[in-house]
RODO-2510 file (C-alpha; in nm, 4 decimals, decimal comma):
residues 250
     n   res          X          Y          Z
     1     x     3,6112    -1,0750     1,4176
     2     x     3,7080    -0,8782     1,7530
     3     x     3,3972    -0,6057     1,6717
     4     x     3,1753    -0,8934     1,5926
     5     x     3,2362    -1,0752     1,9145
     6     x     3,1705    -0,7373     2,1072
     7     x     2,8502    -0,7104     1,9205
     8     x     2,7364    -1,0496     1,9726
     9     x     2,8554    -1,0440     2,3869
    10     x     2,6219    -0,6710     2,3644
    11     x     2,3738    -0,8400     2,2475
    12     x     2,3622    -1,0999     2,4794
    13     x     2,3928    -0,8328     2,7576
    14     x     2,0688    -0,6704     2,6318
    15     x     1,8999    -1,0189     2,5799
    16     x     1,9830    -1,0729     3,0035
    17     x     1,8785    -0,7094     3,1038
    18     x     1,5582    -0,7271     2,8808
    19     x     1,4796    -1,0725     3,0479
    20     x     1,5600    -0,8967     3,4306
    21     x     1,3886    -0,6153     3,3318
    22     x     1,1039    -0,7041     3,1758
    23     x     1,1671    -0,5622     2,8158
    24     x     1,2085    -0,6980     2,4886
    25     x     1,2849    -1,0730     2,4873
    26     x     1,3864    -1,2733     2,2431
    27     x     1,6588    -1,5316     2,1025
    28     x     1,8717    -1,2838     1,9820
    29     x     1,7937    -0,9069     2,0609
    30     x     1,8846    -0,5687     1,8682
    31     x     1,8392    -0,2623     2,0028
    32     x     1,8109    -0,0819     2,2806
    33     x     1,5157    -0,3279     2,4130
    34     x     1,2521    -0,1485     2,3948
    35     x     0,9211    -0,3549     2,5465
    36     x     0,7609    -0,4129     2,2107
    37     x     0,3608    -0,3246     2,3508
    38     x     0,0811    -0,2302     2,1461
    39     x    -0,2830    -0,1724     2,1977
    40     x    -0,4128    -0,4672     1,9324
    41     x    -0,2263    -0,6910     2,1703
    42     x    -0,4061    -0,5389     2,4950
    43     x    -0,0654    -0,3525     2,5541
    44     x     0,1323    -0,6470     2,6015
    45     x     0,4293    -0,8250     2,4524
    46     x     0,2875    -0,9894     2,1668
    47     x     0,6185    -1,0631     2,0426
    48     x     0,6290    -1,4514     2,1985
    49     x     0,9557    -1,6227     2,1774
    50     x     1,0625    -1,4579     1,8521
    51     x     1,4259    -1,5598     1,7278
    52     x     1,4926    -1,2055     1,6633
    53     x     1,3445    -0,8868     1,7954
    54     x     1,4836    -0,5722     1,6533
    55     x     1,3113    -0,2926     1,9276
    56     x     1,3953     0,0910     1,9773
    57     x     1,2674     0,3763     2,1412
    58     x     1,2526     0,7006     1,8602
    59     x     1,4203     1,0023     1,9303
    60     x     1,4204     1,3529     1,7204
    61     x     1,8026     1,2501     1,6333
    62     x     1,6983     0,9198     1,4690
    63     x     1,5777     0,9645     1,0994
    64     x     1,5143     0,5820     1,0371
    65     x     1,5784     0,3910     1,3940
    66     x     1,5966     0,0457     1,2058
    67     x     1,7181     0,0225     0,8578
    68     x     1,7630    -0,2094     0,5936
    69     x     1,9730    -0,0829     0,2899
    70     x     2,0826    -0,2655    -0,0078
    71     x     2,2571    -0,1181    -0,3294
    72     x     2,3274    -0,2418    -0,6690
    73     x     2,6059    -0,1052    -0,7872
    74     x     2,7683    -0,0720    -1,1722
    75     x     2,7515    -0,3700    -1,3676
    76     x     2,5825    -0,6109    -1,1215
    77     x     2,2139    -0,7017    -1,1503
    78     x     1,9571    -0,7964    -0,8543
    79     x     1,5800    -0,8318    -0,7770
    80     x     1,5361    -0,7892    -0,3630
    81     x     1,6754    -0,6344    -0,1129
    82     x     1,4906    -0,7618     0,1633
    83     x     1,2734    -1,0866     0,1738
    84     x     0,9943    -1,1530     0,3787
    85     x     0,8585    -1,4860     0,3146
    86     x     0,6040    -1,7558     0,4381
    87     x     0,5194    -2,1025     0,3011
    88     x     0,2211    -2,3115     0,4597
    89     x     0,2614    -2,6651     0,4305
    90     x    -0,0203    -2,7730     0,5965
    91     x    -0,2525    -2,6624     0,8899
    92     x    -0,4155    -2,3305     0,8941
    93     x    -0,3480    -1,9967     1,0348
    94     x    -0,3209    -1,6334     0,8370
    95     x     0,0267    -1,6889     0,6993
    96     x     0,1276    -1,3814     0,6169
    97     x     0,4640    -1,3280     0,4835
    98     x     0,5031    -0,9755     0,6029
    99     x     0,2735    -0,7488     0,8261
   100     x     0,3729    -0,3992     0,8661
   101     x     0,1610    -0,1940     1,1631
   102     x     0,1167     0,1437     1,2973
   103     x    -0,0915     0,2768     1,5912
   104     x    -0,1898     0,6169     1,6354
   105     x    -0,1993     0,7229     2,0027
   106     x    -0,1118     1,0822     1,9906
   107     x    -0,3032     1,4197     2,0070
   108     x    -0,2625     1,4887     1,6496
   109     x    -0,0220     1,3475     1,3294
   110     x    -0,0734     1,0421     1,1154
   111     x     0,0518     0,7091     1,0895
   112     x     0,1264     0,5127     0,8606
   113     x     0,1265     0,0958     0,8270
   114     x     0,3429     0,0843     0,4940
   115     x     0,4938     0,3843     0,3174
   116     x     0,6521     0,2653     0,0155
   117     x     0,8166     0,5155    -0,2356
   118     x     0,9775     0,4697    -0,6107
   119     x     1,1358     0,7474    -0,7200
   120     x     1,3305     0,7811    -1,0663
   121     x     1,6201     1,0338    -1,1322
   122     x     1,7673     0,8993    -1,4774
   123     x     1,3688     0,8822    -1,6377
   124     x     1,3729     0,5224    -1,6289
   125     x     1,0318     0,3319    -1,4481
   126     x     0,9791     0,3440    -1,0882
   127     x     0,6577     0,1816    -0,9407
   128     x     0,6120     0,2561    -0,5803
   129     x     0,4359    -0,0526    -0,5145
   130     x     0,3648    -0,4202    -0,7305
   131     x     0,0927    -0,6514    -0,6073
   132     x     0,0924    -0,9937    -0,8152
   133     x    -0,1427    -1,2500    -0,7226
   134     x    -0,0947    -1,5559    -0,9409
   135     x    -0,2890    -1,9143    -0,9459
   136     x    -0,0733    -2,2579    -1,0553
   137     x    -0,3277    -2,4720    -0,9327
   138     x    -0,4710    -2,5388    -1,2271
   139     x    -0,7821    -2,5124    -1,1487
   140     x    -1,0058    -2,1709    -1,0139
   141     x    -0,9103    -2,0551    -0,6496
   142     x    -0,9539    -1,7353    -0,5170
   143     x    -0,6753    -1,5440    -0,5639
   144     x    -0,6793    -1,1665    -0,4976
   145     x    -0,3930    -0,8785    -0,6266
   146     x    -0,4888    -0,7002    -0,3588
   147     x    -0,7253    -0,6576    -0,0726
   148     x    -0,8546    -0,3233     0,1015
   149     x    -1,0106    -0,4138     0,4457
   150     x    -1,1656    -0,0809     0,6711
   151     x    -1,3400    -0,1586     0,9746
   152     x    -1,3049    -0,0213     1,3435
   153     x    -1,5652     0,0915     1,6210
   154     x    -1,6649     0,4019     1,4330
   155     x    -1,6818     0,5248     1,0406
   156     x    -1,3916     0,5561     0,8160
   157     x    -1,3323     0,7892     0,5252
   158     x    -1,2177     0,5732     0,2363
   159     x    -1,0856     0,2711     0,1130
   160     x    -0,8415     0,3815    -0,1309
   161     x    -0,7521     0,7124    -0,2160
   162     x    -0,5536     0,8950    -0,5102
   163     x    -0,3732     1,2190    -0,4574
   164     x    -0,1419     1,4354    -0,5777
   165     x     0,1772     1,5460    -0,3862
   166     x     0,0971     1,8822    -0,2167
   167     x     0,4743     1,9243    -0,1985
   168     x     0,5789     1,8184    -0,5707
   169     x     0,2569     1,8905    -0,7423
   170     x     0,3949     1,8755    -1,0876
   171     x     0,4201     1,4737    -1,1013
   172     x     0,0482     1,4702    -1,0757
   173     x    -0,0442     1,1756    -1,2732
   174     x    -0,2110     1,1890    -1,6181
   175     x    -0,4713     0,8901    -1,4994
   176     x    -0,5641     0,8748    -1,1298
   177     x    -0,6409     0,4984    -1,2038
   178     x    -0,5977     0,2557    -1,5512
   179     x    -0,6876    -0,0952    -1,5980
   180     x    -0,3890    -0,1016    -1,7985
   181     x    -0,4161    -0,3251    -2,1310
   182     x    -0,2442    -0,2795    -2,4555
   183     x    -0,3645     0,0389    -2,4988
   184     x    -0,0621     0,1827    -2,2172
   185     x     0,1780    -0,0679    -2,3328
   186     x     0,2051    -0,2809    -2,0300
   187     x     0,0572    -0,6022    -2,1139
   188     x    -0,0764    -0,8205    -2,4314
   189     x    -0,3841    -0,9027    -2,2848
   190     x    -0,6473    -0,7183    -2,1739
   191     x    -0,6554    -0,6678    -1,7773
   192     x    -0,9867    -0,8373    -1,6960
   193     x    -1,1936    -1,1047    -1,8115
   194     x    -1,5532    -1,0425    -1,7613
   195     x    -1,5902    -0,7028    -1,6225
   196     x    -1,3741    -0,3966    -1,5245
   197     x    -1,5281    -0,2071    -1,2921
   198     x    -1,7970    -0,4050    -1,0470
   199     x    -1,9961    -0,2120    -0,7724
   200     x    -2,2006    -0,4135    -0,5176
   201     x    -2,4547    -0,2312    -0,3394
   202     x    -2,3633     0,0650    -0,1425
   203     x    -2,5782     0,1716     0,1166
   204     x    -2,7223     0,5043     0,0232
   205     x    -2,7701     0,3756    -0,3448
   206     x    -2,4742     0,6083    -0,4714
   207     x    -2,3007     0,3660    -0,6914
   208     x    -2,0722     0,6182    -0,8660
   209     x    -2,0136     1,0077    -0,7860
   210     x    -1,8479     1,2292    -1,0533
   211     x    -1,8134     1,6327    -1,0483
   212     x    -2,1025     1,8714    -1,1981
   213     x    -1,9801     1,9634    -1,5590
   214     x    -1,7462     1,6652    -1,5926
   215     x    -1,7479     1,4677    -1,9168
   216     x    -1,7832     1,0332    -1,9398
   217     x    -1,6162     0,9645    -2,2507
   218     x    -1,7607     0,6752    -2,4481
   219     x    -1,5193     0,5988    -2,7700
   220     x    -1,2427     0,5355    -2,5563
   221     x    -0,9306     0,7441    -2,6131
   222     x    -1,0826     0,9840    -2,8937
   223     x    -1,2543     1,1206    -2,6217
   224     x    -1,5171     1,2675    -2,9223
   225     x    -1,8431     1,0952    -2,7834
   226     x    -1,9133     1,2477    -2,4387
   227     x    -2,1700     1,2929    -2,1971
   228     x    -2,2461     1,5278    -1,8700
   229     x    -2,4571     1,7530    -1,6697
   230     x    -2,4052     2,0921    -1,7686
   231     x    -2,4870     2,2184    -1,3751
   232     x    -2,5046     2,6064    -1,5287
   233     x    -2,8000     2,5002    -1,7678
   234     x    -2,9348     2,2364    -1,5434
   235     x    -2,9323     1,9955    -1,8575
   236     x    -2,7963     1,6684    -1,9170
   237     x    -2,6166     1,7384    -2,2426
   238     x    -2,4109     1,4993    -2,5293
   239     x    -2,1525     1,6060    -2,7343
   240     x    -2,0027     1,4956    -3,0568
   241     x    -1,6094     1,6345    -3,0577
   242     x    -1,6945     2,0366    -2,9366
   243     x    -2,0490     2,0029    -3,0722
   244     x    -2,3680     1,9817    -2,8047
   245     x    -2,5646     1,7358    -3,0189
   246     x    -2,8042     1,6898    -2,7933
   247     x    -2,9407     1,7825    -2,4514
   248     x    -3,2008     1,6506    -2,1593
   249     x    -3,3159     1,9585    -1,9474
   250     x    -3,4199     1,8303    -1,6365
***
């Protein structure tokens, strides 16, 4: 009780300082007070009159500056560790239940908005990331898993990428990306309804890109009816298991 009572009369030191000062503000204040500024809010506080501000200035000593860290130990069972959550009743408004931001002043680096990791040691699943989207309305709605957005004042390179681990190279993946159905085990059902892949127009005309000498396979997982271009012979060739049965020279 004595430690909390110092924490909660350090807190409200920082909370008076930050207010005299002119850093963070806040109902209740964690931190070192740090003036929470960033250029998407014209480097200002955007923080308002938030109930809690948790703000820091990073050193080289600091390995994770604010953490939140849950365990489940032997025997016990539990599904979150931390909850962020948002429920519109009524009005408008984004109402996001989480946003997670980075900004990228420096002269070199990256940043990143979300880094989420799974990592398995016993062989049992991980999955770094889930994305449910899920409609009770009883009725159609528009109701995404997930949204990529890029936009900005100048070109971008992609929208989504897949990569393997420069580092740990031997948990490349088998598939770089499934529309998993009953196939991989995952679900009864298959995963989509009307089509699997759709590509609206792209602006040079280049719906879909695949490397010289690389196969399409078209009886699914026998992977024995296949077609490419054979870039050496400058033909557009079919094959039947190891057998050419066919060729286009172009």
């Amino acid at each position: 009780m004595r430690h909390s009572m110092i924490m909660l009369g350090s807190v409200a030191a920082v909370s008076f300082f930050s207010a005299v000062l002119g850093t963070a503000t806040g109902a209740l204040v964690l931190g070192d007070g740090t003036e929470p500024i960033l250029r998407i809010w014209g480097n200002e506080d955007g923080t308002g009159e938030a109930p809690l501000v948790v703000s820091t200035t990073a050193t080289a000593d600091s390995f994770d500056n604010s953490a939140f860290y849950t365990v489940v130990p032997d025997g016990e069972s539990a599904d979150t560790g931390a909850l962020g959550a948002m429920a519109r009743l009524q009005g408008s408004g984004r109402a996001v239940g989480a946003t997670l931001y980075a900004e990228n002043e420096g002269e070199s680096g990256v940043v990143w908005g979300s880094n989420s990791i799974a990592v398995t040691y016993s062989g049992r699943p991980a999955v770094g990331m889930e994305v449910n989207g899920f409609n009770y309305s009883d009725q159609p709605a528009i109701v995404r898993g997930i949204d990529i957005v890029n936009g900005g004042s100048a070109p971008t390179e992609f929208g989504l990428g897949v990569m393997t681990s420069n580092d740990h190279p031997a948990g490349k993946p088998r598939y770089g990306i499934v529309l998993a159905g009953p196939e991989f085990g995952y679900a009864e059902h298959a995963p989509a309804s009307t089509a699997g892949i759709v590509v609206d127009h792209i602006d040079s005309g280049e719906a879909i890109r695949i490397a010289a000498g690389d196969f399409i396979s078209l009886d699914g997982a026998a992977g024995n009816i296949r077609i490419r271009y054979n870039p050496d012979a400058d033909q557009i060739e079919f094959y039947n298991g190891e057998r050419l049965a066919y060729s286009i020279p172009m």
